[in-house]
One Martini backbone bead per residue (centre of mass of N, CA, C, O) as a GRO file, in nm:
protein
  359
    1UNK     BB    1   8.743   7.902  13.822
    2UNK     BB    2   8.974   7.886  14.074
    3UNK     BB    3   9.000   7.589  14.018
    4UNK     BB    4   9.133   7.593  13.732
    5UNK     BB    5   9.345   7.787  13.744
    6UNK     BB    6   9.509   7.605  13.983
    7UNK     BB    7   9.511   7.322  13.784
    8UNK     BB    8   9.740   7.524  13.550
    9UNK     BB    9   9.958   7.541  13.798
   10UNK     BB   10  10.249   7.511  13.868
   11UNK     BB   11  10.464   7.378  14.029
   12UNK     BB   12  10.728   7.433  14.156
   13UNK     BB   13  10.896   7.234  14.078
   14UNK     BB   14  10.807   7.190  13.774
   15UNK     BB   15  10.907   7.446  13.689
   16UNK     BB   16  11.230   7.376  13.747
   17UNK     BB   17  11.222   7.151  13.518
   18UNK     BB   18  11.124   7.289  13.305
   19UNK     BB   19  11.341   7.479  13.258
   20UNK     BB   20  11.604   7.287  13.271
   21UNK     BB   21  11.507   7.180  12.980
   22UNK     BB   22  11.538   7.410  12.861
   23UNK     BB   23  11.844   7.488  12.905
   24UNK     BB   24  11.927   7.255  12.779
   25UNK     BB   25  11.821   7.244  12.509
   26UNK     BB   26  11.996   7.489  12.420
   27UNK     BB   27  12.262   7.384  12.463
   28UNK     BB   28  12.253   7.173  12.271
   29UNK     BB   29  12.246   7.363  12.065
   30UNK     BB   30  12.486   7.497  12.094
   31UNK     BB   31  12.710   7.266  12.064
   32UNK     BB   32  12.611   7.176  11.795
   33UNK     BB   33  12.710   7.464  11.629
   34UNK     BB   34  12.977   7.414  11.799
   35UNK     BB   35  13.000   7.108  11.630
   36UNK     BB   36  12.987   7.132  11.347
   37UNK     BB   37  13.009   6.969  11.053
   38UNK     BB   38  13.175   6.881  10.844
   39UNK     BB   39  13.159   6.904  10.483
   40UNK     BB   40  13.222   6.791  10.156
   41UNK     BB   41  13.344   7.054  10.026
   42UNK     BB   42  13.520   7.160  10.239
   43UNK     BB   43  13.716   6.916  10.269
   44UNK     BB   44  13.792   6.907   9.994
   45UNK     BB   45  13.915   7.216   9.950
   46UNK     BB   46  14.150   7.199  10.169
   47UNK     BB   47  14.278   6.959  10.070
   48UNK     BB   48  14.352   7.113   9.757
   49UNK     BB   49  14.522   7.337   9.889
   50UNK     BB   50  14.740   7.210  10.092
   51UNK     BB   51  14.851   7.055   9.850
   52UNK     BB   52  14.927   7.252   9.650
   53UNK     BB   53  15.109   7.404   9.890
   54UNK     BB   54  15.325   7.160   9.899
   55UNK     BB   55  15.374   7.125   9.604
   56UNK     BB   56  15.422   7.457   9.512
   57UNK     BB   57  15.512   7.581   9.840
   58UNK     BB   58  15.747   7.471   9.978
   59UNK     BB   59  16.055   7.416  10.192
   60UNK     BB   60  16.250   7.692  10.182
   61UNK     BB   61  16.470   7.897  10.195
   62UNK     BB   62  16.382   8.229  10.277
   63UNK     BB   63  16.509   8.329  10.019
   64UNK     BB   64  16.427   8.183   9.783
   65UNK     BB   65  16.316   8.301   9.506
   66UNK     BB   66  16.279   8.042   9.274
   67UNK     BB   67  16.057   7.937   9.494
   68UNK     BB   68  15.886   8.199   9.504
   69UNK     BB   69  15.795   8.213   9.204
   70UNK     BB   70  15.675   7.936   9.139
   71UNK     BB   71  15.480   8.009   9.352
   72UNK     BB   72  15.338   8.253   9.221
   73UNK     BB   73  15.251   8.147   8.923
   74UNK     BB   74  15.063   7.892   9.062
   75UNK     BB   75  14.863   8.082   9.192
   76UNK     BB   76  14.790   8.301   8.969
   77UNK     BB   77  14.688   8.100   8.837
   78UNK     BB   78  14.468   7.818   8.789
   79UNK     BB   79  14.404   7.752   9.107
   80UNK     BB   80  14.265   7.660   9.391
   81UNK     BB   81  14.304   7.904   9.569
   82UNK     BB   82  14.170   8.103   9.354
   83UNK     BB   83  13.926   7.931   9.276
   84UNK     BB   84  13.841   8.012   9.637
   85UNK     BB   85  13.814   8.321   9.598
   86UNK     BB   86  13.708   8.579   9.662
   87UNK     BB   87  13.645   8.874   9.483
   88UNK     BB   88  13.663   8.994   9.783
   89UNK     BB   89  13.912   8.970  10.000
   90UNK     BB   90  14.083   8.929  10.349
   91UNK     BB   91  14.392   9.071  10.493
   92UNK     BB   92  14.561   8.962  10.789
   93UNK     BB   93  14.635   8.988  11.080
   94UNK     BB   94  14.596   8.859  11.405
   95UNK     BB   95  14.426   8.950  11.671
   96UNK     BB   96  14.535   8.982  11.978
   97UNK     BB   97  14.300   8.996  12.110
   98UNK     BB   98  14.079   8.853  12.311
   99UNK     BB   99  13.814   8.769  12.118
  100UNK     BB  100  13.855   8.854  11.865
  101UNK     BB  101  13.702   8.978  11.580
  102UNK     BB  102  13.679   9.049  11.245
  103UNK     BB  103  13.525   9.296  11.314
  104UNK     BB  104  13.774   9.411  11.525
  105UNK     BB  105  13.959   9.411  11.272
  106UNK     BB  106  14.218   9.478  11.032
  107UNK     BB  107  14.185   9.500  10.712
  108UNK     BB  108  14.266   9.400  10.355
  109UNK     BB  109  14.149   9.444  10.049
  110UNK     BB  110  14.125   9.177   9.779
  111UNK     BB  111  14.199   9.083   9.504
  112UNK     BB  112  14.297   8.783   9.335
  113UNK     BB  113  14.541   8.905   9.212
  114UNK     BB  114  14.711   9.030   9.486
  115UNK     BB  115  14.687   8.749   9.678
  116UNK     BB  116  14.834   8.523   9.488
  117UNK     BB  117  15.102   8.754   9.348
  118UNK     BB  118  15.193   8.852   9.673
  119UNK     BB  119  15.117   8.694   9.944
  120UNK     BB  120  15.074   8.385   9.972
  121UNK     BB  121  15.385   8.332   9.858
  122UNK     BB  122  15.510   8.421  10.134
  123UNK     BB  123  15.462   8.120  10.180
  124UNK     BB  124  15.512   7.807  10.326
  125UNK     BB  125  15.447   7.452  10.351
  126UNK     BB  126  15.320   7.084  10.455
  127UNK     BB  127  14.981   6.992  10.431
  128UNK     BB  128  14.875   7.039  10.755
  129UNK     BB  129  14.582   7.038  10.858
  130UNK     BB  130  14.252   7.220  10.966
  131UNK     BB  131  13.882   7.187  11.014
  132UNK     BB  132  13.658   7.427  11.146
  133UNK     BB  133  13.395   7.579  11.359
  134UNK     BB  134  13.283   7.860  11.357
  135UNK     BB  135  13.020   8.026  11.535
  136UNK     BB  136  13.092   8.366  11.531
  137UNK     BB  137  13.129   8.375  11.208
  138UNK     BB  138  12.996   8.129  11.017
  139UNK     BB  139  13.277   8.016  10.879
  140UNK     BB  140  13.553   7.777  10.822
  141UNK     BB  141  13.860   7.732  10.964
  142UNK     BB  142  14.160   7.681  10.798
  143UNK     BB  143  14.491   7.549  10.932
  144UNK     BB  144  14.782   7.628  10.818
  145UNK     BB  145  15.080   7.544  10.794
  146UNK     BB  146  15.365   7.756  10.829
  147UNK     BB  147  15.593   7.981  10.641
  148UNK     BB  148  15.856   8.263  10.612
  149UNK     BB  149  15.973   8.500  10.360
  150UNK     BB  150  16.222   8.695  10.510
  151UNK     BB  151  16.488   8.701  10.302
  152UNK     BB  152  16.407   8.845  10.103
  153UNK     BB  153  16.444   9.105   9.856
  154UNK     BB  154  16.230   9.429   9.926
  155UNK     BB  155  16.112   9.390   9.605
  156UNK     BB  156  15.926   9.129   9.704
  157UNK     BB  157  15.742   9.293   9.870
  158UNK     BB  158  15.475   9.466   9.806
  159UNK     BB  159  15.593   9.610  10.096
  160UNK     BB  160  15.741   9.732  10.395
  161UNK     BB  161  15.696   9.529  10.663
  162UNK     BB  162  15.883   9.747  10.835
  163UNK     BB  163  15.686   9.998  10.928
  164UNK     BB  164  15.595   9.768  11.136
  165UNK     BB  165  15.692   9.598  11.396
  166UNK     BB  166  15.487   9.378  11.446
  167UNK     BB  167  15.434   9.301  11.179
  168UNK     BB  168  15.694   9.156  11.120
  169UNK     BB  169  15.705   8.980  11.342
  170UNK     BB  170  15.486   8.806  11.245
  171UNK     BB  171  15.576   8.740  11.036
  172UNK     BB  172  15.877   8.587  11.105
  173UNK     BB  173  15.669   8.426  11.298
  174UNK     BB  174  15.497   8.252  11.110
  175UNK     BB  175  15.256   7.916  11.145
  176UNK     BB  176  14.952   8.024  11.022
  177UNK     BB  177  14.744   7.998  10.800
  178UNK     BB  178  14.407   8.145  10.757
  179UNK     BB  179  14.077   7.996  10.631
  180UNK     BB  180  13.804   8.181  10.559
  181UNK     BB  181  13.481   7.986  10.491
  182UNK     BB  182  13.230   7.940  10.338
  183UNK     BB  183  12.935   7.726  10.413
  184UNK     BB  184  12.782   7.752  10.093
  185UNK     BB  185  13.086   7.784   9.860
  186UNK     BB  186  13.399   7.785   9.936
  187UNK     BB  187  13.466   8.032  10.023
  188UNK     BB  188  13.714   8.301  10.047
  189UNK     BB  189  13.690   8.570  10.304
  190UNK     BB  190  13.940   8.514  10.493
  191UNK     BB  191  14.281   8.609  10.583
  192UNK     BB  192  14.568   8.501  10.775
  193UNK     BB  193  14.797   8.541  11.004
  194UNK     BB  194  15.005   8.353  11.278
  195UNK     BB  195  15.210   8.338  11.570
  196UNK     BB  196  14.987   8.130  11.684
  197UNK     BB  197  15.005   7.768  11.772
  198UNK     BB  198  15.022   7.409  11.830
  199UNK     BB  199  15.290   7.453  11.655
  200UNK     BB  200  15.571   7.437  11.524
  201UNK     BB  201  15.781   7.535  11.371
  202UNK     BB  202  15.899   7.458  11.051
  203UNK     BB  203  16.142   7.676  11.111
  204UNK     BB  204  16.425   7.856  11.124
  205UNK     BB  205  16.455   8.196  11.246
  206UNK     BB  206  16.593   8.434  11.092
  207UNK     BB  207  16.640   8.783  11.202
  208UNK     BB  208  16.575   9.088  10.964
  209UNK     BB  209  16.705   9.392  10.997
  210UNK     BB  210  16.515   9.706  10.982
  211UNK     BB  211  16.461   9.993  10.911
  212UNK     BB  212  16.227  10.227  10.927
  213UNK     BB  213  15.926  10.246  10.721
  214UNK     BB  214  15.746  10.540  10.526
  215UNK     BB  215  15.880  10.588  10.263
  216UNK     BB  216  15.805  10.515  10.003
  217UNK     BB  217  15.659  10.266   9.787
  218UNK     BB  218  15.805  10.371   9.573
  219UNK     BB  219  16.132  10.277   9.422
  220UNK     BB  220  16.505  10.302   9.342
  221UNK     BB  221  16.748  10.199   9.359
  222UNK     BB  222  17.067  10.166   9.228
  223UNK     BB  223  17.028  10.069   8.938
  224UNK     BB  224  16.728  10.190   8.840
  225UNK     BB  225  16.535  10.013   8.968
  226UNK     BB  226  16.205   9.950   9.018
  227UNK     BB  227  16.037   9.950   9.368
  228UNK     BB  228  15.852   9.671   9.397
  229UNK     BB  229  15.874   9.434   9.123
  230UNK     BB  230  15.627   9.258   9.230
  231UNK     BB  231  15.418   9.503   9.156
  232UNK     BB  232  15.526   9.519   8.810
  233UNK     BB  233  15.491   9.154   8.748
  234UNK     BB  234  15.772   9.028   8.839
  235UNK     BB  235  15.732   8.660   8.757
  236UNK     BB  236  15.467   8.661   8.559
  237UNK     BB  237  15.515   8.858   8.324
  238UNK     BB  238  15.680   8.853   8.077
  239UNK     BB  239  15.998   9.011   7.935
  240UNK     BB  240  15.817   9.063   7.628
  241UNK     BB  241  15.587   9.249   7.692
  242UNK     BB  242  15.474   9.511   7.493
  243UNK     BB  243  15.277   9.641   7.755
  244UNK     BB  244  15.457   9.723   8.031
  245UNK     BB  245  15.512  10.039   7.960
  246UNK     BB  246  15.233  10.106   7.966
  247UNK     BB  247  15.149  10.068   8.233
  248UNK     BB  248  15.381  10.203   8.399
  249UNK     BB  249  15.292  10.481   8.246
  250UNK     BB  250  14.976  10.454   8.373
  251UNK     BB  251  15.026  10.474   8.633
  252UNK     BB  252  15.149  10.716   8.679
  253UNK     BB  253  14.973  10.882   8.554
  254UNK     BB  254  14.715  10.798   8.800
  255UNK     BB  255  14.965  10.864   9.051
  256UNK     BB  256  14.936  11.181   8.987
  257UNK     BB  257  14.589  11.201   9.018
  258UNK     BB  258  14.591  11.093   9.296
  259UNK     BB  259  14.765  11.362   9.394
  260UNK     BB  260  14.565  11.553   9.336
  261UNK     BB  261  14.309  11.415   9.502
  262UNK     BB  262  14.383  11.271   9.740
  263UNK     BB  263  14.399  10.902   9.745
  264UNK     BB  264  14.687  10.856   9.895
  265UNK     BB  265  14.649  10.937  10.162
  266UNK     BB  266  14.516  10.650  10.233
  267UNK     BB  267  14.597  10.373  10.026
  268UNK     BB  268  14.830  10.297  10.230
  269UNK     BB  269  15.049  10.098  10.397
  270UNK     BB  270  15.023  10.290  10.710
  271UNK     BB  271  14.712  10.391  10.740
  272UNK     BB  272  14.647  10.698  10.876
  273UNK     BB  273  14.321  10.632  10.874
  274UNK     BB  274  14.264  10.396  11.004
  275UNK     BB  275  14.113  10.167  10.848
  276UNK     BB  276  13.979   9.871  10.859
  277UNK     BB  277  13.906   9.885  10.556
  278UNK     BB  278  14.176   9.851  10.333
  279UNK     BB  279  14.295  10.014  10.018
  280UNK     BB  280  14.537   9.962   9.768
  281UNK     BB  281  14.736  10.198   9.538
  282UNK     BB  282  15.050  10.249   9.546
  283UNK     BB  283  15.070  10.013   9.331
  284UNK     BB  284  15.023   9.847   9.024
  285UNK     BB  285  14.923   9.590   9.134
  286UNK     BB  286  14.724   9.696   9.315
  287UNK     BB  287  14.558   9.892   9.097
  288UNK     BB  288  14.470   9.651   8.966
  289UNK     BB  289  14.272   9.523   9.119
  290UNK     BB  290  14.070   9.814   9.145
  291UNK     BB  291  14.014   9.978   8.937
  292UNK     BB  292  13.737   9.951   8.894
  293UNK     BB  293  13.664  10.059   9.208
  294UNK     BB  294  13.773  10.301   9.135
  295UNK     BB  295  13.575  10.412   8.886
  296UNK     BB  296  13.299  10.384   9.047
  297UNK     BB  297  13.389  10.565   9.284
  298UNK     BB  298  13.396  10.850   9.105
  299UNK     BB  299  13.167  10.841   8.964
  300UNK     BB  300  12.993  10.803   9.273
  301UNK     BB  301  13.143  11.018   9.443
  302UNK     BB  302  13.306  10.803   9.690
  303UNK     BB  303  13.592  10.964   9.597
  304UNK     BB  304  13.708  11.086   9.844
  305UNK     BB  305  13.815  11.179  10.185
  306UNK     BB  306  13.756  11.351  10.463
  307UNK     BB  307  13.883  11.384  10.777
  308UNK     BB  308  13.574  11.248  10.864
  309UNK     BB  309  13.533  11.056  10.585
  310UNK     BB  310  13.383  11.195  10.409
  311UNK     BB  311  13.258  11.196  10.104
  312UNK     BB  312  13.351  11.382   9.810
  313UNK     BB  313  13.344  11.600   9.510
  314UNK     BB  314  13.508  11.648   9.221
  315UNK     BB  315  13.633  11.833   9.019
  316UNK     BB  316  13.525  11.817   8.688
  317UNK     BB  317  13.875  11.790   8.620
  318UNK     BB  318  13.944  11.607   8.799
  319UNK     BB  319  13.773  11.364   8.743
  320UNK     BB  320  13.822  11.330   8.466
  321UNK     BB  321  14.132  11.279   8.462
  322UNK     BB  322  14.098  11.018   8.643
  323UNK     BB  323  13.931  10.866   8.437
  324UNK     BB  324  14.119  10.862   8.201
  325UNK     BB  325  14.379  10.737   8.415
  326UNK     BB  326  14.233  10.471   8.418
  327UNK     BB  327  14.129  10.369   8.190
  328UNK     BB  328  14.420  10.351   8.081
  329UNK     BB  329  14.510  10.155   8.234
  330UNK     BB  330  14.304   9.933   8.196
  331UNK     BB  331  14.427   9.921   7.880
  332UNK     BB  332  14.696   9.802   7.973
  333UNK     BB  333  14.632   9.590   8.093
  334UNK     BB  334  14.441   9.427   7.932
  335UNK     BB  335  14.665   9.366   7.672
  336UNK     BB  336  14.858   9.216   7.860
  337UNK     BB  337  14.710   8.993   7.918
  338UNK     BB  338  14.628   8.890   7.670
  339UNK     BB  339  14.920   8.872   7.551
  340UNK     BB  340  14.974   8.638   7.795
  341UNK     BB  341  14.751   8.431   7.661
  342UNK     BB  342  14.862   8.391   7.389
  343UNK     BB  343  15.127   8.288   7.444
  344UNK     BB  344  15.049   8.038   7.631
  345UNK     BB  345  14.933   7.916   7.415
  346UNK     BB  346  15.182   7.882   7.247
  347UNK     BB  347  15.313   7.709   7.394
  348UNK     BB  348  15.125   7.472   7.409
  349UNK     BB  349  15.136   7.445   7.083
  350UNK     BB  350  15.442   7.353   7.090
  351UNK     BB  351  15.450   7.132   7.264
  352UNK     BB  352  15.298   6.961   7.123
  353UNK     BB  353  15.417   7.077   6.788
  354UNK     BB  354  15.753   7.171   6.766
  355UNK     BB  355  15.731   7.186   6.433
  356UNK     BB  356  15.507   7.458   6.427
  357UNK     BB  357  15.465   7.736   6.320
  358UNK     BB  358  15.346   8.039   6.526
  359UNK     BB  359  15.242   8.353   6.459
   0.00000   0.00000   0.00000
């Protein structure tokens, strides 16, 4: 038994071979997760948006409206940008912190019409991209050369990136929007910008001087237009749209509500309560893109929530009044858009036929 036993015991040399061949083959499949092949459905993804967005958002003065809007217009329609943003997608930017992974980013979710309608556009592109596979993130990370349109006027911009100072610098110093890819459906799941990239800056930056900024978050001018205007639709939505002026009186009237119960503490982007994943709710295409979400969130009482993060419920009179001015503002909202379905449609038809009176 002892001579049996002592003939299946591994000599020194055989074991340090057998480890090394062991440690060997671990490292090979590691450098190959971390060399995974771009697929075709990822490589064709990024390079029909980075085509559309240097088609659609060109390189130009950074203050050009005109030009910010058209990038706009085509982003939040029918786009490839959009149609490949997931349901609930994040965004912010690149965090500082060396080998910082993205659960440890403060990050702000949206949904794809306020991403698409208002953040995005405020990048111009030049169609350079590429696209590696992160294996840390598990996700493939497409890398668009990019300029940020930072003399735009303070209304064009979701809210004052200027409420903090670093966070501007990095915004006029962006030089590449980075999309990351989920690699089962090639949707974007996490979006962010960054002045880090190995690619000189695409334009001269004129550096914006703004005094620092704590709200409100909605404002009104000089001349009595409330700002900041991109978040009220326009540029988006005809100013002929008879729906518009119900919008706007049904957000109020639900951020009225929302500062009855408490909900305005949190949503806010100077983020008082450091979220992680920060929720905005603060103008009303913002509330607009999360209405749903507000309105579930409500029902199954998980906000607000106290000082230590903690959701409780709310007054049975505040959830009421709560939920009838969510539920009325998606009412209104619902309608703007329908309504704006219609237009697009009689325009396309006017086109065709221009002949044919369309009622």
């Amino acid at each position: 038994m002892d001579v049996l036993i002592r003939t299946k015991l591994l000599s020194p040399s055989a074991w340090r071979t057998g480890l090394l061949a062991a440690v060997l083959a671990l490292s090979c499949g590691a450098q190959a997760q971390d060399k995974r092949a771009v697929p075709p459905n990822i490589e064709r993804a990024a390079a029909e948006i980075a085509a559309e967005l240097a088609s659609q958002c060109p390189l130009a003065p950074a203050g050009d409206v005109g030009a910010y809007n058209q990038c706009r217009q085509a982003l939040f329609g029918p786009s490839q940008l959009r149609a490949h943003v997931a349901p609930i997608m994040l965004w912010g930017r690149q965090n500082k912190k060396e080998n910082a992974t993205l659960r440890q980013t403060n990050l702000t979710q949206f949904a794809p019409d306020a991403w698409t309608g208002m953040y995005a556009p405020l990048f111009m592109f030049n169609g350079r991209h590429t696209v590696e596979w992160v294996a840390d993130e598990k996700m493939f990370l497409v890398r668009l050369e990019a300029a940020f349109r930072n003399r735009l006027p303070p209304g064009q911009f979701p809210y004052p990136f200027w409420h903090e100072e670093a966070k501007w610098a990095m915004y006029e110093n962006a030089r590449s929007m980075m999309l990351w890819m989920s690699p089962e459906t090639a949707t974007i799941k996490v979006a962010q910008f960054t002045d880090v990239a190995p690619t000189p800056m695409l334009q001269p930056v004129v550096a914006v001087q703004h005094e620092k900024y704590q709200g409100p978050w909605l404002w009104t001018d000089e001349k009595g237009h409330t700002q900041p205007a991109v978040t009220l639709f326009d540029g988006l939505y005809r100013p002929e749209n008879p729906y518009l002026g119900s919008v706007d009186k049904r957000y109020r009237d639900l951020a009225t509500q929302m500062r009855e119960s408490q909900c305005v503490n949190c949503h806010v982007p100077n983020n008082p309560d450091k979220m992680s994943r920060l929720v905005l709710l603060s103008t009303p295409a913002h509330a607009a893109a999360e209405v749903d979400r507000l309105i579930k969130a409500v029902r199954e009482d998980r906000m607000p929530m106290d000082e230590f993060r903690l959701s409780y419920a709310l007054s049975e009179d505040n959830k009421k009044w709560l939920l009838e001015s969510a539920l009325a503002f998606k009412a209104s909202l619902t309608a703007a858009r329908q309504w704006e379905d219609e237009a697009a449609k009689k325009t396309v038809q006017s086109a065709i036929n221009p002949l044919k009176v369309i009622k």
